[in-house]
C-alpha positions as CSV (number, residue, x, y, z in Angstrom):
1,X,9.6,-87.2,-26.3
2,X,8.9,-89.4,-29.3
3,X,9.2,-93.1,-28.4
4,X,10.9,-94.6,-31.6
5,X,14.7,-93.4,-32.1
6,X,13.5,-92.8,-35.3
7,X,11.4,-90.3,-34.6
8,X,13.5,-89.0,-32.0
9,X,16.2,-88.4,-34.9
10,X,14.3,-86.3,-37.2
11,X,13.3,-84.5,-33.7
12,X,16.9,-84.0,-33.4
13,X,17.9,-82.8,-37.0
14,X,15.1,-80.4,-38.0
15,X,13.0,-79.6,-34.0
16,X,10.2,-80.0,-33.0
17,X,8.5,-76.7,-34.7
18,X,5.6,-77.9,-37.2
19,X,6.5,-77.2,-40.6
20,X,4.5,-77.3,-43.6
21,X,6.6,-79.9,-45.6
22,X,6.5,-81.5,-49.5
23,X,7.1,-84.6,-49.4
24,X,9.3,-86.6,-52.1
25,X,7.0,-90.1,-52.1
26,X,8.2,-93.0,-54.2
27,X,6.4,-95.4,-52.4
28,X,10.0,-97.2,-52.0
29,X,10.3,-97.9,-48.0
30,X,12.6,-94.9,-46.9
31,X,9.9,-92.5,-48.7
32,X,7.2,-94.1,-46.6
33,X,9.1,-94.1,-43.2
34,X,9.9,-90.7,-43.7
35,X,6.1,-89.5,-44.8
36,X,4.6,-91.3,-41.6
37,X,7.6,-90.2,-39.0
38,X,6.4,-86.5,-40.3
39,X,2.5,-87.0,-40.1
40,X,3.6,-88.5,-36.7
41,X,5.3,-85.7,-35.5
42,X,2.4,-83.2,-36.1
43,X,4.2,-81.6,-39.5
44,X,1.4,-80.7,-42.3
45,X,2.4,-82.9,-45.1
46,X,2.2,-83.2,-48.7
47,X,3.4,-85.7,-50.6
48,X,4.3,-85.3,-54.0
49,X,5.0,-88.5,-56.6
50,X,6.5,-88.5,-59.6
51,X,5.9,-91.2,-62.1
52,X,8.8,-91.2,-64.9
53,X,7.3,-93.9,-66.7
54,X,11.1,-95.7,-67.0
55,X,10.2,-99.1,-65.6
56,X,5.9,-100.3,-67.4
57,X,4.0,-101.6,-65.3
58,X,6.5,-101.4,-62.2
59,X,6.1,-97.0,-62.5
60,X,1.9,-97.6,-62.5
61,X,1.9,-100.0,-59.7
62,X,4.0,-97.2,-58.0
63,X,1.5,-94.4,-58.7
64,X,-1.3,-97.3,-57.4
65,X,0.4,-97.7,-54.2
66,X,1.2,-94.3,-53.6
67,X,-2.2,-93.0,-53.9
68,X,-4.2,-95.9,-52.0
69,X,-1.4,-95.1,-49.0
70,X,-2.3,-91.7,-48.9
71,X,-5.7,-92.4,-48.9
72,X,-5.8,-94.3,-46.0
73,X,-3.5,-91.5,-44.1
74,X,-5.7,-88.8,-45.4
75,X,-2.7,-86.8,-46.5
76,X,-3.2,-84.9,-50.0
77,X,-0.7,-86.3,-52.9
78,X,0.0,-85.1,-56.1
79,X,1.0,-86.9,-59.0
80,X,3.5,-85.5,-61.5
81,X,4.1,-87.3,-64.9
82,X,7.2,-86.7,-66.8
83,X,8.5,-87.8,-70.3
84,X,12.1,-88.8,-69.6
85,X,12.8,-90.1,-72.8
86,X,11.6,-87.4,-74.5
87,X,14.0,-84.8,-72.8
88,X,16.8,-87.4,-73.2
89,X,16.2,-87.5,-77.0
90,X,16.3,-83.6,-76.9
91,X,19.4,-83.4,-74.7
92,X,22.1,-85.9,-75.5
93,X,24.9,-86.2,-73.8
94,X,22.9,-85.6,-70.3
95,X,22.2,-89.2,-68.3
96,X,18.3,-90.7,-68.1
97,X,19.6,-90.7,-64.2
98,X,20.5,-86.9,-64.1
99,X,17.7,-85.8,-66.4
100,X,15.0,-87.4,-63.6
101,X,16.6,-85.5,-61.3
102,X,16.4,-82.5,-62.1
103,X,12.9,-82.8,-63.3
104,X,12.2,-83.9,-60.2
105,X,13.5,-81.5,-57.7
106,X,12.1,-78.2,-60.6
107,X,9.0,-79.9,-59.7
108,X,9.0,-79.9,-56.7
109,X,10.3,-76.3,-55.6
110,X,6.9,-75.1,-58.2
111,X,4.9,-77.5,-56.1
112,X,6.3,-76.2,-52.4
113,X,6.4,-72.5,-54.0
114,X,3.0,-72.4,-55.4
115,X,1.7,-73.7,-51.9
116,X,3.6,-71.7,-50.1
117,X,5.1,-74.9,-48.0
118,X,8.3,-74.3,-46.0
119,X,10.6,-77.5,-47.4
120,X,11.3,-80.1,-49.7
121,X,11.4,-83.5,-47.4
122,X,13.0,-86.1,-49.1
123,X,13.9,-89.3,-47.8
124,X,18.1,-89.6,-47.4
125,X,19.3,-91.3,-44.9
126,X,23.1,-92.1,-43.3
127,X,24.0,-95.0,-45.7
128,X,22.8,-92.4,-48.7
129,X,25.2,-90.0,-47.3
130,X,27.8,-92.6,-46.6
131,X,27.5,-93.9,-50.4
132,X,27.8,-90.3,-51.4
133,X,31.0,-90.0,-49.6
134,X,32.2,-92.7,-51.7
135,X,31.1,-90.8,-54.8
136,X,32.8,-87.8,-54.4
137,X,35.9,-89.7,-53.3
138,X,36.4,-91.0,-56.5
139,X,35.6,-87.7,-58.2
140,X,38.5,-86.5,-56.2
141,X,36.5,-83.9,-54.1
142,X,37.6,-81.8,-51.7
143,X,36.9,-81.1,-48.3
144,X,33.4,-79.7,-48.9
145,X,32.0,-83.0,-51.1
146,X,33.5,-85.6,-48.7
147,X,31.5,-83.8,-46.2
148,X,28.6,-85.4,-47.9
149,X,25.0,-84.1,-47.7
150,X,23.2,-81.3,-44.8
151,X,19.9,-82.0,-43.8
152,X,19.0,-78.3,-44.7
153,X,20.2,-78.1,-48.7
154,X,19.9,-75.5,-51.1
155,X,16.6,-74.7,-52.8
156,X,14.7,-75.5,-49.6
157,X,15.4,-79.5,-49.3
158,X,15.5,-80.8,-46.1
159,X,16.7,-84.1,-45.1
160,X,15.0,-85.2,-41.3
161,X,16.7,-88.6,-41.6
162,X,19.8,-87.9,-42.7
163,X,21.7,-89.2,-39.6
164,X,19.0,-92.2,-38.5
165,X,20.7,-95.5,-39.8
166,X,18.9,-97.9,-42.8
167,X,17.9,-100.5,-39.7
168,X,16.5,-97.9,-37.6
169,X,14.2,-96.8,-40.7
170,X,13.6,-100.2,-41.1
171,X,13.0,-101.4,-37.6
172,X,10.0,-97.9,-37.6
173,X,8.5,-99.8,-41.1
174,X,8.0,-103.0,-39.0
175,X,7.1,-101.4,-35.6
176,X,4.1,-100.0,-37.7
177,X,3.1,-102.4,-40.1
178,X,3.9,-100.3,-43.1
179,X,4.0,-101.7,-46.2
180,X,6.1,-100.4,-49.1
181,X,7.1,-101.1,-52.7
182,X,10.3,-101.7,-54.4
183,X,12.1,-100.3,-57.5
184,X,13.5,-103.4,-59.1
185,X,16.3,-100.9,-60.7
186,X,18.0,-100.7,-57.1
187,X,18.6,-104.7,-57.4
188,X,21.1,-104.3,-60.6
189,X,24.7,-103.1,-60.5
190,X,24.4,-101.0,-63.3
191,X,24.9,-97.6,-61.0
192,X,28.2,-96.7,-59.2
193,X,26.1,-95.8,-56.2
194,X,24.3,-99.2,-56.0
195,X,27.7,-100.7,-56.5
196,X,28.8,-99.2,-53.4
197,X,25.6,-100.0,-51.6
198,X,25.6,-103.5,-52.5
199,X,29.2,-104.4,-51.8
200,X,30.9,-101.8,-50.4
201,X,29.3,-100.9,-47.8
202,X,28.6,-104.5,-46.0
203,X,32.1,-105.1,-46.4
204,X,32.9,-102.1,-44.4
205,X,30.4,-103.1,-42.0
206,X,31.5,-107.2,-42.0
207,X,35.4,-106.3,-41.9
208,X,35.5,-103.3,-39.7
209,X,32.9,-103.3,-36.4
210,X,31.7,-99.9,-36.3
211,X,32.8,-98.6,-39.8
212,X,29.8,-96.9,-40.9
213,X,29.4,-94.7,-37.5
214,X,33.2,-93.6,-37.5
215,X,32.6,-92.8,-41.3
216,X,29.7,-90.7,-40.5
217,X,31.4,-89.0,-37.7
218,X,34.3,-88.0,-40.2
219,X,31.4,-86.7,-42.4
220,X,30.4,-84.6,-39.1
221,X,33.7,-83.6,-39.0
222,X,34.6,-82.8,-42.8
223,X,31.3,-80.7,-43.1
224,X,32.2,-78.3,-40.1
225,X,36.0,-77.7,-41.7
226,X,34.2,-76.8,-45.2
227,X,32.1,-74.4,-43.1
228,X,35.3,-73.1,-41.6
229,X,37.7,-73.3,-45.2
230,X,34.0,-71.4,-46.3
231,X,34.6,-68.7,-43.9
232,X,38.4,-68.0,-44.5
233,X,37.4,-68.0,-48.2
234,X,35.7,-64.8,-47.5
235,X,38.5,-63.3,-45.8
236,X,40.7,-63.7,-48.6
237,X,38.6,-62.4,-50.9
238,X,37.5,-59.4,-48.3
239,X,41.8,-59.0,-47.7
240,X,42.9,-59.3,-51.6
241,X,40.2,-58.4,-53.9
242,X,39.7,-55.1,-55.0
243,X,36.2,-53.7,-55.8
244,X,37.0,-53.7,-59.7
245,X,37.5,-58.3,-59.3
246,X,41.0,-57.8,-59.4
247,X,43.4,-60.1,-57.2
248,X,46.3,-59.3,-55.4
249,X,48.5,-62.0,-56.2
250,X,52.1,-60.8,-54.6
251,X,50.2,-59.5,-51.5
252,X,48.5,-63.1,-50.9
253,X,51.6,-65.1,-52.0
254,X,53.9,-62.9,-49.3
255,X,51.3,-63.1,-46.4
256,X,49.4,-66.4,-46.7
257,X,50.5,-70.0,-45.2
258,X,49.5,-71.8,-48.3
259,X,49.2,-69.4,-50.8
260,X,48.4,-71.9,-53.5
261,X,45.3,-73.0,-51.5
262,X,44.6,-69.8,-50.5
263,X,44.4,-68.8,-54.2
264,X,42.5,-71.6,-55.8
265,X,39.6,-71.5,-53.0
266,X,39.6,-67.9,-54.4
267,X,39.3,-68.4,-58.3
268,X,38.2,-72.4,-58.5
269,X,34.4,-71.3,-58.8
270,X,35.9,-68.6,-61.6
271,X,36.5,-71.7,-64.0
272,X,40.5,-71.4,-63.0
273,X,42.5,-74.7,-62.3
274,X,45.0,-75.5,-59.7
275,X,47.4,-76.0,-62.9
276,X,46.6,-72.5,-63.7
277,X,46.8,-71.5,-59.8
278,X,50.2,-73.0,-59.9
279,X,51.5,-71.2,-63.2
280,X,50.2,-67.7,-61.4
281,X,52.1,-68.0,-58.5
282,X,55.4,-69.0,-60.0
283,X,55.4,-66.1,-62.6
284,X,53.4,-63.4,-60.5
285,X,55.1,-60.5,-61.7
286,X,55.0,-61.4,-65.5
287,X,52.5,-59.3,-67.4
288,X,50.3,-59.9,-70.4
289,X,49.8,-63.8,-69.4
290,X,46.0,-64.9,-69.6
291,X,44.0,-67.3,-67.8
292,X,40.5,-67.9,-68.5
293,X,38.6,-64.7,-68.1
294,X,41.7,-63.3,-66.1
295,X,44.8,-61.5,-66.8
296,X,48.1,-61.0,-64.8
297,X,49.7,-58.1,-64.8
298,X,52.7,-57.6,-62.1
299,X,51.4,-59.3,-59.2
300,X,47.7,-58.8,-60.1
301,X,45.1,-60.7,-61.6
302,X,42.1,-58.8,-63.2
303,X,39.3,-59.9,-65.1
304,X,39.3,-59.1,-68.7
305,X,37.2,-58.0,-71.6
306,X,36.5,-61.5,-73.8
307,X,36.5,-60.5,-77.4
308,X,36.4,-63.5,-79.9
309,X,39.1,-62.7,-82.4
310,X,38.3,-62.5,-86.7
311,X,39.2,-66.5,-86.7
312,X,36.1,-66.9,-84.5
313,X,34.7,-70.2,-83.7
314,X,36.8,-73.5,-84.4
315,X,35.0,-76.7,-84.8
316,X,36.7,-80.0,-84.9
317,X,35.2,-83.7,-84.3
318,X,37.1,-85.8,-81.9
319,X,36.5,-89.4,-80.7
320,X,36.4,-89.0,-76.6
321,X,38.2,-92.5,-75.5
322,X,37.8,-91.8,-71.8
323,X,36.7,-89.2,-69.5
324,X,40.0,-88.2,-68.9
325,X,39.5,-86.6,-72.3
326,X,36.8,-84.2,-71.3
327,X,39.1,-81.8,-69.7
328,X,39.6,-78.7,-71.8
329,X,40.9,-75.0,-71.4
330,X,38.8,-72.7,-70.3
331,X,38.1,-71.1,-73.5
332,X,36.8,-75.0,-74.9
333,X,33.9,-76.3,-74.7
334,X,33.7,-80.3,-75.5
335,X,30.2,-81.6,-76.5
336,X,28.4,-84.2,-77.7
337,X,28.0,-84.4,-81.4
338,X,24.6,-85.6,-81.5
339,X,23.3,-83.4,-79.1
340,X,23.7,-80.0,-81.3
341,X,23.7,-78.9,-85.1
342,X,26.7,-77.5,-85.5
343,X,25.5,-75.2,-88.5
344,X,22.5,-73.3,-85.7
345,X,26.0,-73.1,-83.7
346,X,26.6,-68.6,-83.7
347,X,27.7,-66.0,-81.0
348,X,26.2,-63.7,-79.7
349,X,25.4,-61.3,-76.6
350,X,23.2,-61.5,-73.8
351,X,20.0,-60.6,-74.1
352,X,17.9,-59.2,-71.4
353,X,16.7,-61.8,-68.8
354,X,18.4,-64.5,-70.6
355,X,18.5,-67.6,-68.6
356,X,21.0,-70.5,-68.3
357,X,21.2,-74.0,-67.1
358,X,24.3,-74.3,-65.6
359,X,26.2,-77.7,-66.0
360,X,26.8,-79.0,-62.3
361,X,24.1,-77.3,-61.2
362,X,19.7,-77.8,-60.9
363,X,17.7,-75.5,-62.1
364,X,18.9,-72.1,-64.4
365,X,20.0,-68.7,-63.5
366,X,20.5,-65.4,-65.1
367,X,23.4,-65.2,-67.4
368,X,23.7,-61.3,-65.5
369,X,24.3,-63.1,-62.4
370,X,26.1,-65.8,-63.6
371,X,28.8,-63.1,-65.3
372,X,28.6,-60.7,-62.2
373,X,29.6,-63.8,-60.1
374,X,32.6,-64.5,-62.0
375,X,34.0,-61.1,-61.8
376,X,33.0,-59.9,-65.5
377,X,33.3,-55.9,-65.5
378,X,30.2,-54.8,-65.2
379,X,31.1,-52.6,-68.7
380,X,32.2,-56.1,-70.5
381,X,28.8,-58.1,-69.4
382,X,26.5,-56.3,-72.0
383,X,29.0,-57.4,-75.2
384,X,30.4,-60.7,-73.2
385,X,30.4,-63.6,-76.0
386,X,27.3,-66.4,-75.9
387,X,27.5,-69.6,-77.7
388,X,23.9,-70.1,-79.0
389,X,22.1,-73.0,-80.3
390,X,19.9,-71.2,-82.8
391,X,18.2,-69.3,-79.7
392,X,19.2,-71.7,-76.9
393,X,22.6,-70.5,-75.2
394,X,24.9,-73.4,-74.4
395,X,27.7,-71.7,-73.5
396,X,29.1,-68.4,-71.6
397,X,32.6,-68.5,-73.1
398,X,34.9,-69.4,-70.6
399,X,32.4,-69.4,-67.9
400,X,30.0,-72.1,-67.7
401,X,28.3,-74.5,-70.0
402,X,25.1,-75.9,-70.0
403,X,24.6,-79.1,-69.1
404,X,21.9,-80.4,-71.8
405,X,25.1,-80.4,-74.6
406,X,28.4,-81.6,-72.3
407,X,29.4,-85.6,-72.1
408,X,28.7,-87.2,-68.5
409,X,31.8,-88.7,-67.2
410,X,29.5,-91.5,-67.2
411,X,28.5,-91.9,-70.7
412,X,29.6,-94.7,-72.5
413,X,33.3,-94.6,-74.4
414,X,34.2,-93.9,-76.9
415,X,31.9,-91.5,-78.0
416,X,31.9,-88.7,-80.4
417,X,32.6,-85.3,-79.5
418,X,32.4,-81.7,-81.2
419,X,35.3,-79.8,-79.7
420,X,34.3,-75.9,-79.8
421,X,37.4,-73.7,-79.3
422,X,37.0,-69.6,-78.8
423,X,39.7,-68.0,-80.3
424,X,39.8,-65.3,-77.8
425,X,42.0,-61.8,-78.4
């Protein structure tokens, strides 16, 4: 058994099994814990750095660092180089924060893909999780996002020290001389997360012996009810949709405990709002009533054909004072004006193997899978409306935008807007 408890934790989260692993490497102190634990514990390793060029000299002394530690280790790096500012320019509307992101992790699946690597090891750790608890509080998240991050993730991350405290990675960077470098950003309070990290968290820890532990066990705890909520999610849809994406509404609201629940863990992913949830429910056997892509008629709810009436496509420029602002109906779409040209703005149709980049989301999809998950009839998906940016699409109407065009909740107010509204028939 591995002597440090750090090593003993990533023993515990991901086994003992060697695995052939890319490695996310700032250089920062957590990467390089994390890439040593790994080459410690026998896994094949490859690290991976990606220099954004955000901070001068600071990102070339990172690349430096990263490459002379490697060196010494003998394990292969790569070096990515990626023009931030460029996309940001090309994609208003879409933070420098969340852009680097997903450059980062596209990069790295290609990297662990074309090298036929079993995961993406990245360097999180229980305060990370902790200050992403925090987060998704405030975003009012439900049970699933206060259950924080899994050290296996989608795409192939993996997170080996995802329970080990920051002092225990620290206490390994001593116990073996490691040296490290450190991004000068994560000294500013100019993120929500470093706010949190900077004062909430000690205070938590100051005030309330034991704090962060009883937090993370709540995490623990949060995560296996999501996984549960997850499974009773299928049951409903197994119990009261029908093979055409039609909903049973009267059956659900006579036989479920908390049929409103019950119905919005059904049609929340469908773009449909507890508002809307509520507003079924109370006039289930009216007919005729729309709601997003859906339809009630006596006590069901169907997907329907989206046809965009002769009125088409409103326009209208709006000044967005706060976030609160952003919300729209289903069949709006609220933008940032300098991010598109309103007159290469058109509809059209899907074309084959047309892919999307889903707001909320890394990476794209197919628009055919995107419609098929949302319960579009198969005979509606062919003709189903497409916003296009001359040949870009930034919007699936009433399904999911894209999320190079829509406002960040964290983008500076007021802004201005172009509010696109569908007039649907």
């Amino acid at each position: 058994m591995p002597q440090h408890r750090l090593l003993q934790s990533i023993v515990k989260a991901i086994g003992s099994a060697p695995l052939k692993l890319c490695v996310g490497f700032s250089g920062g102190s957590d990467s390089v814990a994390l890439l040593h634990a790994l080459r410690a514990l026998g896994h094949e390793c490859h690290a991976f750095h990606c220099n954004f060029h955000l901070r001068g000299d600071e990102s070339n002394r990172d690349e430096q660092f990263c490459s002379n530690f490697c060196l010494r280790l003998g394990i292969p790096l790569h070096i990515e180089h990626f023009d931030v500012i460029g996309r940001k320019s090309a994609t208003a509307g879409e933070s420098v924060e969340m852009i680097a992101r997903d450059m980062r992790y596209a990069a790295f699946e290609k990297y662990r893909s074309d090298h036929q690597l079993d995961y993406i090891a990245v360097a999180h750790h229980r305060e990370d999780n902790i200050e992403t608890f925090f987060l998704n509080l405030l975003r009012s998240s439900g049970v699933k996002g206060l259950g924080g991050m899994s050290v296996y993730g989608h795409n192939h991350l993996l997170r080996p020290m995802l329970s080990a405290p920051k002092q225990m990675v620290m206490d390994y960077i001593e116990a073996n001389n490691l040296e490290y470098v450190t991004d000068s950003t994560n000294a500013t309070d100019d993120y929500k997360r470093n706010r949190i990290r900077h004062h909430i968290l000690p205070m938590l820890a100051r005030e309330f012996d034991g704090s962060l532990d009883a937090i993370a066990r709540s995490m623990a705890i949060l995560q296996a009810q999501s996984a549960t909520l997850e499974a009773d999610t299928r049951r409903l849809s197994d119990t009261y949709m029908h093979d055409d994406g039609s909903i049973d509404v009267s059956s659900l609201a006579a036989n479920e405990a908390a049929p409103t629940d019950a119905l919005y863990r059904m049609v929340s992913p469908l773009g449909l709002s507890a508002t809307m949830v509520n507003d079924i429910l109370d006039n289930a056997d009216a007919s005729g009533r729309r709601f997003g892509n859906y339809e009630l008629r006596r006590g069901r709810l169907s997907p329907s054909a989206l046809h965009i009436s002769p009125q088409g496509i409103i326009f209208e420029k709006i000044i967005v004072e706060h976030p609160g602002q952003l919300r729209c109906s289903p069949n709006q779409l609220i933008v940032d004006a300098s991010a598109v040209d309103k007159s290469s703005l058109h509809i059209g149709t899907p074309r084959s193997g047309l892919r999307f980049d889903p707001y909320g989301m890394n990476g794209s999809k197919l628009v055919s899978d995107i419609l098929r998950e949302a319960n579009i009839p198969t005979s509606s998906r062919a003709d189903y409306p497409i916003l296009y940016s001359g040949d870009t699409p930034i919007w699936i109407v009433g399904v999911r935008a894209s999320r190079h065009y829509t406002i960040s909740p964290d983008a500076s107010f007021p802004c201005q807007a172009l509010k696109i509204t569908a007039q649907c028939q």
